[in-house]
MILUM-44077 format. One record per residue: residue number from 1; x, y, z of N, C-alpha, C in turn; residue in three letters. Coordinates in Angstrom, 2 decimals, decimal comma. Layout:
# residues N
<NUM <X Y Z> <X Y Z> <X Y Z> ala>
...
END
This chain:
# residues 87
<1 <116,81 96,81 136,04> <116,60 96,74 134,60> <116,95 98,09 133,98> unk>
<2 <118,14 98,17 133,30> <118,53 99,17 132,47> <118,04 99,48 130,97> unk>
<3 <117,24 100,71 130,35> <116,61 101,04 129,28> <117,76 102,10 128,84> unk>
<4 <117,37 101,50 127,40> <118,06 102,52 126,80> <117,40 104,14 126,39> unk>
<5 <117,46 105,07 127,31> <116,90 106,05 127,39> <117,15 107,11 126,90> unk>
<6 <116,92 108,18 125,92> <117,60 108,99 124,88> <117,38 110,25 126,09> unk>
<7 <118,50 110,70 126,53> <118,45 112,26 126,95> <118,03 112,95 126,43> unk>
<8 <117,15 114,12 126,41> <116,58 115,10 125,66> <116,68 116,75 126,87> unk>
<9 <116,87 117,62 126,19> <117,17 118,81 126,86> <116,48 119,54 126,69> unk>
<10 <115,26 120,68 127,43> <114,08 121,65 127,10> <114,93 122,82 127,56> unk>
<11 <114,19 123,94 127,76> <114,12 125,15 127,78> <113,32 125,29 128,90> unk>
<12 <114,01 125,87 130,00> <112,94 126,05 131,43> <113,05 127,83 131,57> unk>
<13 <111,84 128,48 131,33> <111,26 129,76 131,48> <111,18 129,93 132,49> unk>
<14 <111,20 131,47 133,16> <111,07 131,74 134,37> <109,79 133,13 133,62> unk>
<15 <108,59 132,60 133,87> <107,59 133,88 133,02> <107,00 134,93 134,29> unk>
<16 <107,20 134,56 135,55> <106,93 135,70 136,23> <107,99 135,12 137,55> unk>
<17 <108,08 135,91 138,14> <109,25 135,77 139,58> <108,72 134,10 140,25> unk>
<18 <109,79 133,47 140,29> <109,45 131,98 141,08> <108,61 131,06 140,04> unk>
<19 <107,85 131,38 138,89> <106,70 130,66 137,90> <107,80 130,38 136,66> unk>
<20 <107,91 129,08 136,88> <108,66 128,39 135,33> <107,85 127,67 134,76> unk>
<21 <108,13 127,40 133,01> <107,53 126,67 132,37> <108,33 126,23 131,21> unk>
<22 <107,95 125,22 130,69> <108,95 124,82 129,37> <108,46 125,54 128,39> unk>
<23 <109,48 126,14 127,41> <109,38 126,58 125,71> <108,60 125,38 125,23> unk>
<24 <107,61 125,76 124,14> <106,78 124,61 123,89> <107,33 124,74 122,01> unk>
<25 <108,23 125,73 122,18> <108,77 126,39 120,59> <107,85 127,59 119,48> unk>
<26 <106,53 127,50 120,26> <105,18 127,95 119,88> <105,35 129,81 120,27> unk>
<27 <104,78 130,60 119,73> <105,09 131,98 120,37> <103,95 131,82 121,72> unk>
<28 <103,24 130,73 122,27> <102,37 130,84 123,37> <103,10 129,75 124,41> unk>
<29 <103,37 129,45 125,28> <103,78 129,03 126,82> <102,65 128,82 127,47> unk>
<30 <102,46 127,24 127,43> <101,20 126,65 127,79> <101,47 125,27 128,39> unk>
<31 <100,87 125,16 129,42> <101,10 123,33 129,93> <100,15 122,56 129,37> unk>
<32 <99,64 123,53 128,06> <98,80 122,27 127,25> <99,79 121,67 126,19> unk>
<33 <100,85 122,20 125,74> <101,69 121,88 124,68> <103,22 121,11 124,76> unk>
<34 <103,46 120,53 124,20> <104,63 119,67 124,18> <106,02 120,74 124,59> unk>
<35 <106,57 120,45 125,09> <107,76 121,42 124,99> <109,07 121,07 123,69> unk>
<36 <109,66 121,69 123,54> <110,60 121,69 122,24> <112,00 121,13 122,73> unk>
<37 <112,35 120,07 122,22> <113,39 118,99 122,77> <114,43 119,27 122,12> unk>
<38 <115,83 119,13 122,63> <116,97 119,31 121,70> <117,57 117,93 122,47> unk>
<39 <118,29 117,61 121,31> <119,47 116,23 121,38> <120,44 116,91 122,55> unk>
<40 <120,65 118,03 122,42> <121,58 118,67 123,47> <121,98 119,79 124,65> unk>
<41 <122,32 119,59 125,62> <122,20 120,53 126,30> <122,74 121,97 125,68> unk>
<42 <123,95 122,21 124,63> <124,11 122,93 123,93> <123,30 123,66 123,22> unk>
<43 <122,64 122,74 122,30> <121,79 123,05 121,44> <120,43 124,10 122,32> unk>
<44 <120,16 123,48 123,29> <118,90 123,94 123,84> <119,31 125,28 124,42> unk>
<45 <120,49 125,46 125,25> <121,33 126,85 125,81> <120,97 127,71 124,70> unk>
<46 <121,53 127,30 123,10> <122,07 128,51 122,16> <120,80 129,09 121,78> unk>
<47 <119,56 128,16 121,77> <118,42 128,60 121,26> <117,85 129,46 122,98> unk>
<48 <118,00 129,04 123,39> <117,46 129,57 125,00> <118,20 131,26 125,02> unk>
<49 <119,08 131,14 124,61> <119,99 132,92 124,60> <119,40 133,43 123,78> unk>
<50 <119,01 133,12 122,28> <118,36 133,98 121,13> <116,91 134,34 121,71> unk>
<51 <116,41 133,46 122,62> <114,56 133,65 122,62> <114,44 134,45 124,38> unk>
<52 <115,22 133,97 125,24> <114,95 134,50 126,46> <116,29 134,73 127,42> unk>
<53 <115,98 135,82 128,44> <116,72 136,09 129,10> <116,90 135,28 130,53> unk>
<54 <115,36 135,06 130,90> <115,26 133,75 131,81> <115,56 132,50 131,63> unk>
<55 <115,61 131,99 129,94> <115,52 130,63 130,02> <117,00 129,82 130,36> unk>
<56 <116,83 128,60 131,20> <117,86 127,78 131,01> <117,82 126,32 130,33> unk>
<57 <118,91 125,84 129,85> <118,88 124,20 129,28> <118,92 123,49 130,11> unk>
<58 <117,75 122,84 130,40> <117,79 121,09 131,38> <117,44 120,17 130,96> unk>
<59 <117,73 118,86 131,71> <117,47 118,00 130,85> <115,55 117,69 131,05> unk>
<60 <115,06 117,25 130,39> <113,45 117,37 129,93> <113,37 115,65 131,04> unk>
<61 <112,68 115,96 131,71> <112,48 114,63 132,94> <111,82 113,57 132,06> unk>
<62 <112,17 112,03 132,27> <111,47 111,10 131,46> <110,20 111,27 131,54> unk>
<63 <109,72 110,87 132,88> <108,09 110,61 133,56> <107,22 111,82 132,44> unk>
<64 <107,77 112,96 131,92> <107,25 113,69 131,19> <107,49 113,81 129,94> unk>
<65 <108,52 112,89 129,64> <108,38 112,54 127,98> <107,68 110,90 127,40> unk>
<66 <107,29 110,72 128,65> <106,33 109,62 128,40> <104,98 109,96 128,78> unk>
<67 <104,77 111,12 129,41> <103,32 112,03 129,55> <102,63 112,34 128,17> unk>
<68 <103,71 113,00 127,63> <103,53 113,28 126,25> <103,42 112,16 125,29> unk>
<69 <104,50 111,17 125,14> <103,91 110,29 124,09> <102,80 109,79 124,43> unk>
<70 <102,13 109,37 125,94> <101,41 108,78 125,38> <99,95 109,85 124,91> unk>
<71 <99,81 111,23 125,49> <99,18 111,88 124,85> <98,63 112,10 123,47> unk>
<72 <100,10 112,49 122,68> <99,69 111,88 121,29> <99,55 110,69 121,14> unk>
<73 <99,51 109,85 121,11> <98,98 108,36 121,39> <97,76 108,47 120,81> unk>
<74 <96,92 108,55 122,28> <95,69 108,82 122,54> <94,64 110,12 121,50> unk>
<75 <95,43 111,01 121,36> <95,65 112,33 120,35> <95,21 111,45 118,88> unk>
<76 <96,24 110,48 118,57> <95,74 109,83 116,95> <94,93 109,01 116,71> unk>
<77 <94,32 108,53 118,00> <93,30 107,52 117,75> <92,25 108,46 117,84> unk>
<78 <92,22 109,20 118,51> <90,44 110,54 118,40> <90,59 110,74 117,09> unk>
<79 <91,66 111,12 116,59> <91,58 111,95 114,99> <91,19 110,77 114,19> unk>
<80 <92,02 109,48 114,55> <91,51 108,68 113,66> <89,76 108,03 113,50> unk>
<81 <89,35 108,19 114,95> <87,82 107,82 114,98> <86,95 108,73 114,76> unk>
<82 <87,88 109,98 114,56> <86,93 111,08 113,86> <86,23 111,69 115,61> unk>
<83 <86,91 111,51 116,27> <86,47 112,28 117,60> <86,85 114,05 117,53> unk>
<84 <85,61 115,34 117,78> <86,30 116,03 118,26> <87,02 116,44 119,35> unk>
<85 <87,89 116,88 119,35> <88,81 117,94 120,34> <87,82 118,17 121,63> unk>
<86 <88,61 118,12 122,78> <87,77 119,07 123,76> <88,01 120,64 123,85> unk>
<87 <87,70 121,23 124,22> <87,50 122,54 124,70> <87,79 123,39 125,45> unk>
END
């Protein structure tokens, strides 16, 4: 079964020797935050040269852009039931 699956391209950091992480676009680098998607591997390179010397353009793995949606998902129904945030 073939999906029609939109490629998306991140920003992979190298923040200490061997330790990578995705640009989340945020001035903080956190595996709590979404990383910052470009339509293109281009696109993600040119911004990756202006912000870092480590970073490279890859493509952003599905299994983790469906981590994320459904996060916010889950994310708009707390806000909507008036749930706070954890901690």
């Amino acid at each position: 079964m073939e999906t029609n699956k939109q490629i998306k391209y991140g920003v992979y950091v190298e923040i200490d020797t061997n330790e990578w992480m995705w640009d989340s676009g945020t001035h903080q680098i956190s595996p709590a935050q979404p990383p910052l998607l470009f339509d293109t591997e281009e696109e993600a390179q040119t911004y990756s040269n202006k912000k870092w010397k480590t970073g490279r353009a890859l493509e952003y793995p599905e299994h983790l852009k469906q981590y994320w949606r459904e996060y916010e998902q889950e994310r708009a129904k707390k806000i909507a039931q008036n749930v706070p945030p954890e901690l």
